[in-house]
Structures are given as C-alpha cells and as structure tokens.
C-alpha positions in Angstrom: 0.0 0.0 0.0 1.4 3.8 -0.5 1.8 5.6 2.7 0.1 9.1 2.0 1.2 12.0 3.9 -0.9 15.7 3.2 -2.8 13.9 0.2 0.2 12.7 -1.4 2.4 9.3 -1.7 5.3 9.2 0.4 9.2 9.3 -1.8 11.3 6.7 0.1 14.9 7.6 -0.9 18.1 6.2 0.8 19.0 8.6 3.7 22.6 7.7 2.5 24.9 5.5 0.3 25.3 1.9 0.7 21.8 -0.2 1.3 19.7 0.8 3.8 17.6 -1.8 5.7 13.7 -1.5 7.6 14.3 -2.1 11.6 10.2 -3.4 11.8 11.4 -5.4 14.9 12.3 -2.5 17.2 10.1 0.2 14.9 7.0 -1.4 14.5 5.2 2.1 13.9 6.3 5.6 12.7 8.6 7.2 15.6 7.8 10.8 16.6 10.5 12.9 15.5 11.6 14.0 18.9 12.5 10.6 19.7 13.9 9.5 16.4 16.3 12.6 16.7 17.9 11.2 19.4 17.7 7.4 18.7 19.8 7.2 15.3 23.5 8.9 16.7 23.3 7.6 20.1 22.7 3.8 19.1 25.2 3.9 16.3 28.0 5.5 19.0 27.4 3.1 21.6 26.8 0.0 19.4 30.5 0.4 17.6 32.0 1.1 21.0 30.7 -2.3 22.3 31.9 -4.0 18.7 34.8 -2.6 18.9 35.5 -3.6 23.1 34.4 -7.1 22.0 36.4 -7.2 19.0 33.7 -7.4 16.0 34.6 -6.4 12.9 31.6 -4.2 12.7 32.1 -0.6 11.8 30.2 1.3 13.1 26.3 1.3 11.8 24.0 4.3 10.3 20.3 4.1 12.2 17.9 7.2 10.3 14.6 7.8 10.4 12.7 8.0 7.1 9.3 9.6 7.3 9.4 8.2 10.8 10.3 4.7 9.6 13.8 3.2 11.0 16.5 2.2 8.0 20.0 0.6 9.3 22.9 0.5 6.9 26.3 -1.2 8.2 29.7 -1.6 7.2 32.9 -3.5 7.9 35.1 -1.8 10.8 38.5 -0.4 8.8 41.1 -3.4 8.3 43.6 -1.0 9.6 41.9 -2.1 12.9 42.0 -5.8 12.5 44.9 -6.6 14.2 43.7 -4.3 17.2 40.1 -6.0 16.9 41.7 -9.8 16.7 43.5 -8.9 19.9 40.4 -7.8 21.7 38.8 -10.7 20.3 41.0 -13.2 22.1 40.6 -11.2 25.4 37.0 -11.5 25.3 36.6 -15.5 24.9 39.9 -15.8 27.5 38.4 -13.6 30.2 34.9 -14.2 29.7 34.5 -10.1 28.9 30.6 -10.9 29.3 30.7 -11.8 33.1 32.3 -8.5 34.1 30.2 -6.4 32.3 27.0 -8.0 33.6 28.9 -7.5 37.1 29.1 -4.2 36.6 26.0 -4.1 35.3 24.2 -5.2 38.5 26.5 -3.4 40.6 27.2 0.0 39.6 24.9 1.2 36.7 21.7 -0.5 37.1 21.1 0.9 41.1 22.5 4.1 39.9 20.0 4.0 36.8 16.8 3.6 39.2 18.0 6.3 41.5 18.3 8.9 39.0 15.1 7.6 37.4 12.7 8.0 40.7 14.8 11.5 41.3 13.0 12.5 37.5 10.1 11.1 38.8 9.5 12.5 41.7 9.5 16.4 40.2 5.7 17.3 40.2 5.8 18.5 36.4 2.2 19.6 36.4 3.0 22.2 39.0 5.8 23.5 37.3 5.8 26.7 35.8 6.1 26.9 31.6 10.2 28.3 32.3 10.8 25.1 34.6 8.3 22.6 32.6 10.9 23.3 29.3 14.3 23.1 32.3 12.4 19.6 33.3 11.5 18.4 29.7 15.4 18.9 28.7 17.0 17.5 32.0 14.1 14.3 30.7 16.1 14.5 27.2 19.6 14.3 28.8 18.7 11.5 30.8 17.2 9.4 27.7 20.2 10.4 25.5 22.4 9.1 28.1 19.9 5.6 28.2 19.9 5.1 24.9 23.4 4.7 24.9 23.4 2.7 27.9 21.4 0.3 26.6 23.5 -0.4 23.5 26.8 -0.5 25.5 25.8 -3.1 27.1 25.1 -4.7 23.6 27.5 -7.5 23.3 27.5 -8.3 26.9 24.1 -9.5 26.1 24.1 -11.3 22.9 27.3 -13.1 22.6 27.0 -15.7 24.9 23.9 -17.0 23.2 25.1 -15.8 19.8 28.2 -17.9 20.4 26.2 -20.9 21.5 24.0 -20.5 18.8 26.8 -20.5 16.3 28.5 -23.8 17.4 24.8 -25.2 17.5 24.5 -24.8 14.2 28.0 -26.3 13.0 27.2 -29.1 15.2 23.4 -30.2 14.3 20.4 -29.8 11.7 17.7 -30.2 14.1 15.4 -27.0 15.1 17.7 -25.0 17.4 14.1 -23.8 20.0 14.5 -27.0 22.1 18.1 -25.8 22.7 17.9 -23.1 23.5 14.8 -23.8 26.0 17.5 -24.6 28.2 18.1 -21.3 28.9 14.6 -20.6 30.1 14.7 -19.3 34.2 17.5 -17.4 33.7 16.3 -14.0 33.0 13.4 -13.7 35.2 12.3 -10.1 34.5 11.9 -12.1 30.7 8.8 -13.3 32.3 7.6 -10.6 34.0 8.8 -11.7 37.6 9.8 -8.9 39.6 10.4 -8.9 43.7 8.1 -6.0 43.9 5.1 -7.9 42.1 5.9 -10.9 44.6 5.6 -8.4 47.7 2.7 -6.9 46.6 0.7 -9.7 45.3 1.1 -11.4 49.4 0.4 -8.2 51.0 -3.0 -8.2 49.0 -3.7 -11.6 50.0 -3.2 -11.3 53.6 -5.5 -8.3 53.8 -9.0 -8.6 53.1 -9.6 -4.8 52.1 -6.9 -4.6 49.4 -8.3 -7.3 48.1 -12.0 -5.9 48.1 -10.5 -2.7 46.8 -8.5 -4.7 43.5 -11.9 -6.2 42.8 -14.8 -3.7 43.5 -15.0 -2.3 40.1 -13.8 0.9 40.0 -12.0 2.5 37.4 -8.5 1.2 37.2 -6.4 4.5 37.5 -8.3 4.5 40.6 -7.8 1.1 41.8 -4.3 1.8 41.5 -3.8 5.1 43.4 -6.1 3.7 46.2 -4.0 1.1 46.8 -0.8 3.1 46.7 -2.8 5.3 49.2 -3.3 2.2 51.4 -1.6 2.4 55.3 0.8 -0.8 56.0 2.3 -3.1 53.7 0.2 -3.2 50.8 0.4 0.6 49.9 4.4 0.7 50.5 4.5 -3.0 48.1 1.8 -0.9 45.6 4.1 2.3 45.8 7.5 0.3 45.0 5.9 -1.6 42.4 4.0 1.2 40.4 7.2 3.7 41.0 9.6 0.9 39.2 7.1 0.0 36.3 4.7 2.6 36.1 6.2 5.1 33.7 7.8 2.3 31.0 7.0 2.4 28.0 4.2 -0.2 26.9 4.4 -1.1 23.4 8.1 0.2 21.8 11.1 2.3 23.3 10.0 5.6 22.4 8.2 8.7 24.2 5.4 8.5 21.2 3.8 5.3 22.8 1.9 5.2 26.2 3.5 4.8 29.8 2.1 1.6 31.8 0.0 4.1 33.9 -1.9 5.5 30.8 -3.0 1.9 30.5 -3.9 1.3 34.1 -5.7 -1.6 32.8 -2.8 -3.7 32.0 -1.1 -3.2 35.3 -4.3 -4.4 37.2 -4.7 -7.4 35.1 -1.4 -8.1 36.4 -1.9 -7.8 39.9 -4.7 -9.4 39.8 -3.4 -12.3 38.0 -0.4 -12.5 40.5 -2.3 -12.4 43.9 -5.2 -15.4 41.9 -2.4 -17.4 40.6 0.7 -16.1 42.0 3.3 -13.9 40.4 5.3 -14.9 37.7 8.6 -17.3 39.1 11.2 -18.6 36.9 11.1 -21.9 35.6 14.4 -23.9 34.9 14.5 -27.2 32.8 14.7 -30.3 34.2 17.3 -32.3 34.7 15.6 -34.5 31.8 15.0 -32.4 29.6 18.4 -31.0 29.7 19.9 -34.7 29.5 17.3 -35.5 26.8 18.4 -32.2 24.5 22.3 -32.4 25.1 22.2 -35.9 24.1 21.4 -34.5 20.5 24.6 -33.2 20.4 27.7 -34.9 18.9 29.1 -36.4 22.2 32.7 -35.1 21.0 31.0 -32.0 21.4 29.2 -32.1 24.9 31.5 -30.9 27.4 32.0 -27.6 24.7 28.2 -27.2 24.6 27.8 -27.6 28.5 30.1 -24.7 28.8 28.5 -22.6 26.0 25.1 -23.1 27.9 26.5 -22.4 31.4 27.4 -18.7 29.5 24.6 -18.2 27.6 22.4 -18.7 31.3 24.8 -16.6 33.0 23.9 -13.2 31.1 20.5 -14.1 29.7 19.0 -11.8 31.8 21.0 -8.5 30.5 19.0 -9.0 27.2 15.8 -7.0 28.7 16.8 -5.7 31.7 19.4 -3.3 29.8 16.4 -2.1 27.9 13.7 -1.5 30.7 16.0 0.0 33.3 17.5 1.8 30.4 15.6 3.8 27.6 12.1 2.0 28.5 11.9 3.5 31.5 13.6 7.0 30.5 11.3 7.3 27.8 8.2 6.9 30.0 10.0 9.5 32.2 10.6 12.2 29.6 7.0 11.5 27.9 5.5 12.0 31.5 7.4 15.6 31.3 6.0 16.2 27.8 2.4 15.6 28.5 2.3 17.7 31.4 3.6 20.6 29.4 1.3 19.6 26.8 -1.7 19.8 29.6 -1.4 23.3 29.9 -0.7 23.9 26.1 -4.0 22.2 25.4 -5.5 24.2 28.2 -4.6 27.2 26.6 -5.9 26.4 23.0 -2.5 25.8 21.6 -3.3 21.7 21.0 -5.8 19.5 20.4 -4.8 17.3 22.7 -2.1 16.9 25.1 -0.4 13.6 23.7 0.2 15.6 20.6 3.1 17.7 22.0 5.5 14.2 21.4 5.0 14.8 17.4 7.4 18.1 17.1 10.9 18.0 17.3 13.5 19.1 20.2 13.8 22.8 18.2 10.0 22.8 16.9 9.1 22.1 21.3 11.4 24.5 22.8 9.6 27.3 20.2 6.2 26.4 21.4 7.4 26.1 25.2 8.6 29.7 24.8 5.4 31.3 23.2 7.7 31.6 19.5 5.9 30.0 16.2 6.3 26.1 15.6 3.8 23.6 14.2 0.2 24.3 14.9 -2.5 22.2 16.3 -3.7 20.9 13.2 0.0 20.5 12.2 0.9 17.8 14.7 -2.5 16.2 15.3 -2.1 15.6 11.4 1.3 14.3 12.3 -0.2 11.9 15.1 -2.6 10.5 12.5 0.1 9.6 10.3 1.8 7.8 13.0 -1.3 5.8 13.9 -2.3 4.9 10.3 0.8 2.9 9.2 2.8 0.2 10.2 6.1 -0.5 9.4 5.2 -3.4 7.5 3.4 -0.9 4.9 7.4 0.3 4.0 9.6 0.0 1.6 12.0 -3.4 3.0 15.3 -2.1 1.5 16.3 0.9 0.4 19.6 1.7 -1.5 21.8 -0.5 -3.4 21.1 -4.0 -3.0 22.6 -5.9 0.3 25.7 -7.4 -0.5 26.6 -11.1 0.7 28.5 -11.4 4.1 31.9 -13.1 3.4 33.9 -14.3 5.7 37.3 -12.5 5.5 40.5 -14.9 4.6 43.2 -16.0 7.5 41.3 -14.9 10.5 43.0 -16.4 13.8 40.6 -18.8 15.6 39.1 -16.2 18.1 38.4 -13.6 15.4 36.9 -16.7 13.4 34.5 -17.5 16.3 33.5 -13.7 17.1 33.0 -13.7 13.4 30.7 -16.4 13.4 28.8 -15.4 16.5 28.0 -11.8 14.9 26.4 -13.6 12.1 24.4 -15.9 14.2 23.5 -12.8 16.5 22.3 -10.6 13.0 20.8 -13.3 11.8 19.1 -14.7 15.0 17.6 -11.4 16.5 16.4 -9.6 12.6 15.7 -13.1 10.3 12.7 -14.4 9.2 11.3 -17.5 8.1 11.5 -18.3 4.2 8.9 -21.3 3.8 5.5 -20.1 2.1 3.0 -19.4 4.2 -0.6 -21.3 3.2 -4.3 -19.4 4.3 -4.8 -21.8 7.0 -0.9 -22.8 7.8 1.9 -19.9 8.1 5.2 -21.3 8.6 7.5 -19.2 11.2 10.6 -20.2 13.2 10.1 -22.0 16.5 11.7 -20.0 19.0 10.3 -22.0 22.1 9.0 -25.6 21.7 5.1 -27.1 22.8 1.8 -26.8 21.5 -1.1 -24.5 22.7 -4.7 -24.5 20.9 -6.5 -21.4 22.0 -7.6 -18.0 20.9 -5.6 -15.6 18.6 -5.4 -12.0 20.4 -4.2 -9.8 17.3 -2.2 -6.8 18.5 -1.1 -3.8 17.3 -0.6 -1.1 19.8 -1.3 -0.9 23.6 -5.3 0.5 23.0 -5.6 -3.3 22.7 -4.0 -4.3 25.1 -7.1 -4.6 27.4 -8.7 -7.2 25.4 -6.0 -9.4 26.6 -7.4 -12.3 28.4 -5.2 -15.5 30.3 -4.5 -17.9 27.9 -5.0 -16.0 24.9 -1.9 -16.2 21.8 -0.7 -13.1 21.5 -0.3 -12.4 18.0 1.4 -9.1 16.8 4.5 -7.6 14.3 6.9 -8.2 16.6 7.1 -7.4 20.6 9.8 -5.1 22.9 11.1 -5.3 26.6 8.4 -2.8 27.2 5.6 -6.0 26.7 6.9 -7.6 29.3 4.1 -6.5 31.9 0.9 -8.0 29.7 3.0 -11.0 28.5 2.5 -13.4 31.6 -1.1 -13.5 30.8 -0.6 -15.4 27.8 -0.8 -18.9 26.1 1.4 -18.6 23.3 3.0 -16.3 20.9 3.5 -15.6 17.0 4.7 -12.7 15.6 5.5 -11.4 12.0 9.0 -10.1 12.5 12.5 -11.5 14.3 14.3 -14.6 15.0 15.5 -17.0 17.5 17.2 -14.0 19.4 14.3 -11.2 19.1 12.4 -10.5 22.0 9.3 -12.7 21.7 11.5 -15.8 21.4 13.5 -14.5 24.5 10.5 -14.2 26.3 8.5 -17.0 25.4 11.2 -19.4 26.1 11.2 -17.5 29.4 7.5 -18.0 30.4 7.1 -21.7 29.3 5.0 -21.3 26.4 5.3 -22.2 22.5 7.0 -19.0 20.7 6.8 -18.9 16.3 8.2 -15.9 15.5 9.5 -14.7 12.4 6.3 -15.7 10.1 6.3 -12.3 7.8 2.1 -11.8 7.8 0.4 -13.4 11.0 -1.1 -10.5 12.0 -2.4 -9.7 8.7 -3.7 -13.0 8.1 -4.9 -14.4 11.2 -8.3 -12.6 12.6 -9.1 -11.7 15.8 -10.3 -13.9 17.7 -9.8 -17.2 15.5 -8.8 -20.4 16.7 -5.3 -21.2 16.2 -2.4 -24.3 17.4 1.0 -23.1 17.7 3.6 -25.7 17.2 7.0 -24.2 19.0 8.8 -26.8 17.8 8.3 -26.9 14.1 7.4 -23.3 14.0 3.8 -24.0 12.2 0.5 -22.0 13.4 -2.8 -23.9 12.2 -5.7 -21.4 12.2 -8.9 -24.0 13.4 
C-alpha cells in the first residue's frame, strides 16, 4: 500500500549510500521525531563502542529515520583495525568479557540507573511553571540520551554468549535450534515478568481482606491503582514500589510517542490481579531431563564444549531486557511524562488539540512552542499523530539503496576472530531473520523459537489501545514485541509474531514464560483474525488457524 502524507504518496529515498535496511522489529510504527532525533547517533556510537571492546569487525552502523520509519545500513570496521580487533577478540573468549560487564551491570549502573530515574520522577511537572516545565523536559532528554546509549553499551555483553552458543549449534546439528535453547529458560526472570516487587505486593493483597476488596470492587483502574498506593501498611508501601519501578515504561516500543504503563492502568491491574489469583510470575528452569534429553542430541565429541556454551549463555541471559527496561524504557516513560504535562497546559490554553500531541514536534519545533515563538500548529501535529497511527512498518519499503551485499567471511582470520566472526552472524541473523517457507491461508510457517503446543484463541495486537482485550491464555499475535511488553506477557498462552528470529524478544521471552513461541512468520497479523482459533507448534514453527 502507498503511505500518503498531506494527500500525497510518500518518496522513500536512501537517507545515504550503501543499502539501507527496515528495523520493523524495534520500529514497528512511525517514531515521533523528537524521539527519532535522538535514537539514530546515540545507538550507532554506543553500538561500535561495544563491537569494537568485543572485538567485531563491525564498523560502526548508520540508524535514520525516514518519514518516521527506522533504515539501518552497516559496514565492515576499517582493516587497519584488524589486528587491534583480533586482539580484543582473544581477550573476550579468555576472560569471559561478558561476566564482568554484567557484574558491573548489576553493581554500579543499574542501582545508579533507578535512583536517577525515581529523582526524575519524583519532580511534580504539572506544577511546574512553563520556564521550569521546558528546564524539566530537557534534564528528561539528557537523561534518555544518556539511556539510549546505555542500553547499547551493554550490547555485546548481552548477545554473545547465546550468539556464540547458537553458532557452534549450528555447525554441530540440523535439528530446530528452540529446544536448545529452551534450556536457557529461568535465567532471566524479569523475561517473564517476575519482579520482587510484584511478589511483595501480590502477598500483602492476600493477607489483607480490604486490598483485596479494593482490586476487585469495580472501580475505574487509574483509581484502583492510586487507592491502593494510598493504602496504610504493607500493601500501599508494596503498591508504591511496584507502580514507582514499572509505572512510567513504555508499553508497546522504546520511544516517548507510545503510552506509559499508567496510561494503560488496565494492564497493570490485570497483572496484579493475575499474580495475587495465581501467584506472580517465578522462573522456571528445565529439568534435569530435559536437559539430558536435549544435550544428548549433540555430537558427544562436542558435549562438554556445549555444557560450557550453555553455562554462559544462562549466566547473562537476563542482560537481554533488563538493559532495555531500566535503560531507555523507563527513561522514555520518564521524559514523555514531562511532555504531556507541558502539553496539559498547552491544550488548556488552546494551543493543541490534545495533550499527547506535543511528542510529534521535534527538540527545536518544542522548545519554540514552550517559549510562546511559532512552531507547528495544532492541526500540524495532530495531522502528524494520525500519520503515525495509520501505518505500520510493514506498509514500508524493506530495503532501500543498493542492493545488500553477501556477508563473506574475511580470509586468515586467527581462531578467536573466526568465532567472534561467526557469533555476529548468528546474533544478526538470529535477533532480525525471518522465516523463508511459504505461508498457506490456513498454515503460516514461522521459526520455532520455544517448543510445545497451545490451541487457544488468537489475540491480534497492534498497539497498547488493545492491550485490554488481553485475556489469560490468549496467543498473543502481533508484528513483533519489545522489553516494554513484558508487563501484559504473563497472561498469555502462546505467541506468534511477523517479525525476528531465535534472538528477538518474543523468542527470548516465550522461552522465558514456558510457552510455545513462532516468531518470524512475515504476515500473521495480517492474516490471522481476531479472535480465531489457532495451534501453535513451538517446535516446528507451524500456526494452524482451526
């Protein structure tokens, strides 16, 4: 379909040389430009920094927006830095790089990350006047900058382990790599929603008979939510610690143009409700016997190597989503709380339709309308809002540019350059790739990222207005999913999306929770209606619609 801006089909050009490639996985929608200013040169910086401490040979990537739409180009690093990358290379498999960064990680920069969060959060924006509202919205921005490159330092730290395991899996066996990697399932726990906080609040409801006639009697959920908060004893300090850590992520995406948990009260008392019927969410590990059954599929030359590569791949699982929600998730939530309050009073004034719509300008177009100069009018950005609401990314051009070139791996690299090599691939290919098989009207054919069968009823997703007709047990089928779905995901039966691979979030997290995962089937969502009866095979990576 042509995307049609002001009456008139969009020009997708190549925002640079080289070929230029759709991010649908992380971008499933247009991205407000306030957020897509900052995203591009903050990713690509920290991203090559990472590469280059890990000792990649990625250069370092170009991430632009394109009528809102995310294209990625990448290039080799320079081979004037081989010998410097084949060095750090070596380093990283000898000293297990991975484990001190996720050391530091949990440490250092993650409780200094939620401190400087709840400082953000605990400025009454509303009250602020228009001068201080702008000197909040900025000191928002700073602190998302610096998240967004947080998260993608932390990059490699995240991926390899399973990246590398992943590559000898696949030198090693033909089989479908989900049961292998269902091994890994128990070691990220956040993955699957579980959370101490959740865990504390869900027994302080149960042990007191008013909280639990408050999260039941009806009322609307914004309120259900602030009167338990307002609660005396243990429930309202659980409700408080709870709501203050996941309250103002991001629900659907990483960006400030999509809604904050608490502008979908719904979902978060779903969840508590769901965790004080049925308990909270708790890790589960495989067995003993169905670890014994799995690595007995492996080449027994090859078992005591694989034992290893799974003890690493568990050991920094959970990095994969936690650097994103305690990251940019949660700093985006932050800064969009800023920008609606701001856009409260603008709205108040005359000066917007609606509050939400003070996301659409950009950083310059904002600070003129804070200040009372000329920027975009009402009509301007609500039209802008539209346009991000009427497309998916799906309805863009895949590639643009030159054509991708084959990956080739360079001649005489030494062994651990060779294996960092081969890793990269497998994490590229893992985390972006989709299936290839043809998909039938009644069969669609996707990559099993988490193995079991589930028959139940298909939930079909495509921003968080609908996320309230979630039910438990439901399948969960959507373009692709982000840390940020991690609160609604628990609820679920199984999951298919359109977009990723083995590595991509909805794998990650339906290995996590236990249930079948197909990811990766191109068109699900388009061709599966609401509501239908569907079996997801996790294994073979096959959805019947019944």
């Amino acid at each position: 379909m042509a995307i049609i801006a002001d009456g008139k089909p969009l020009v997708f050009e190549a925002p640079g040389p080289g070929s230029w490639r759709l991010d649908s996985l992380h971008v499933p929608r247009p991205w407000s430009r306030f957020h897509g200013e900052i995203f591009g040169p903050n990713v690509s910086v920290a991203a090559a920094e990472s590469a280059q401490r890990y000792g990649t040979l990625s250069g370092r990537g170009r991430f632009v927006l394109v009528h809102g739409f995310a294209y990625g180009s990448f290039a080799p690093a320079d081979p004037a830095e081989f010998p410097a990358r084949f060095a750090a290379a070596k380093e990283t498999f000898a000293t297990k790089r991975w484990r001190a960064e996720l050391a530091h990680w949990e440490d250092s920069v993650k409780p200094a990350t939620i401190r400087a969060h709840l400082a953000l959060q605990r400025v009454d924006a509303a009250a602020l006047s228009a001068e201080d509202q702008l000197a909040h919205i900025a000191a928002c921005r700073d602190n998302l900058t610096r998240m967004i490159q947080q998260h993608h330092q932390f990059n490699m730290a995240a991926t390899l382990p399973i990246s590398d395991l992943i590559a000898h899996l696949r030198a090693w066996s033909d089989r479908p790599l989900g049961a292998f990697l269902a091994l890994v399932r128990g070691s990220a726990p956040e993955s699957a929603g579980a959370m101490p906080e959740l865990t504390r609040l869900a027994a302080g409801i149960r042990a007191d008979a008013a909280a639990q006639a408050l999260l039941t009697c009806g009322a609307p959920h914004g309120d259900i939510l602030t009167n338990l908060q307002a609660m005396p004893g243990e429930v309202g300090a659980a409700a408080t610690g709870y709501i203050d850590l996941v309250g103002y992520r991001i629900l659907d995406g990483l960006e400030v143009g999509a809604p904050f948990s608490l502008e979908v009260p719904e979902v978060l008392v779903k969840g508590i409700r769901r965790a004080v019927e049925t308990g909270a969410p708790v890790p589960g590990h495989a067995s003993p016997e169905e670890t014994a059954r799995v690595r007995d599929m492996v080449p027994a030359v090859h078992r005591d190597t694989f034992d290893s590569l799974l003890a690493e791949a568990r050991h920094n699982s959970r990095l994969r989503d936690e650097r994103g929600n305690y990251s940019d998730v949660w700093a985006a939530g932050i800064c969009r709380r800023a920008i609606l309050a701001a856009g409260a009073r603008l709205a108040s004034e005359g000066r917007l339709h609606d509050a939400t719509h003070l996301v659409e300008p950009d950083w310059a177009e904002m600070q003129a309308m804070l200040t009372g100069r000329a920027g975009p009018s009402a009509d301007d950005l609500a039209a802008r809002r539209r346009f991000r609401d009427s497309y998916q990314a799906a309805d863009a051009p895949p590639l643009l540019g030159d054509p991708p070139k084959p990956t080739v791996v360079p001649d005489g690299l030494p062994p651990a350059a060779l294996r960092m090599f081969r890793a990269s691939m497998a994490s590229s290919e893992a985390i972006f790739g989709t299936a290839t098989e043809p998909n039938e009207p009644r069969r669609l054919r996707g990559i099993g990222a988490s193995p079991g069968s589930f028959t139940g009823t298909a939930r079909v997703i495509f921003s968080p207005a609908d996320f309230g007709r979630l039910q438990s047990g439901d399948i969960l089928v959507t373009p692709s999913t982000t840390e940020s779905f991690n609160i609604v995901l628990p609820l679920l039966g199984a999951i298919v999306t359109d977009t990723g691979g083995l590595l991509s979030h909805a794998a990650i997290v339906s290995r996590e929770l236990g249930i079948p995962g197909v990811v990766g089937t191109r068109e699900a969502s388009k061709h599966i209606a609401d509501g239908a009866q569907l079996r997801v095979d996790g294994l073979t990576g096959e959805v019947f619609v019944l």
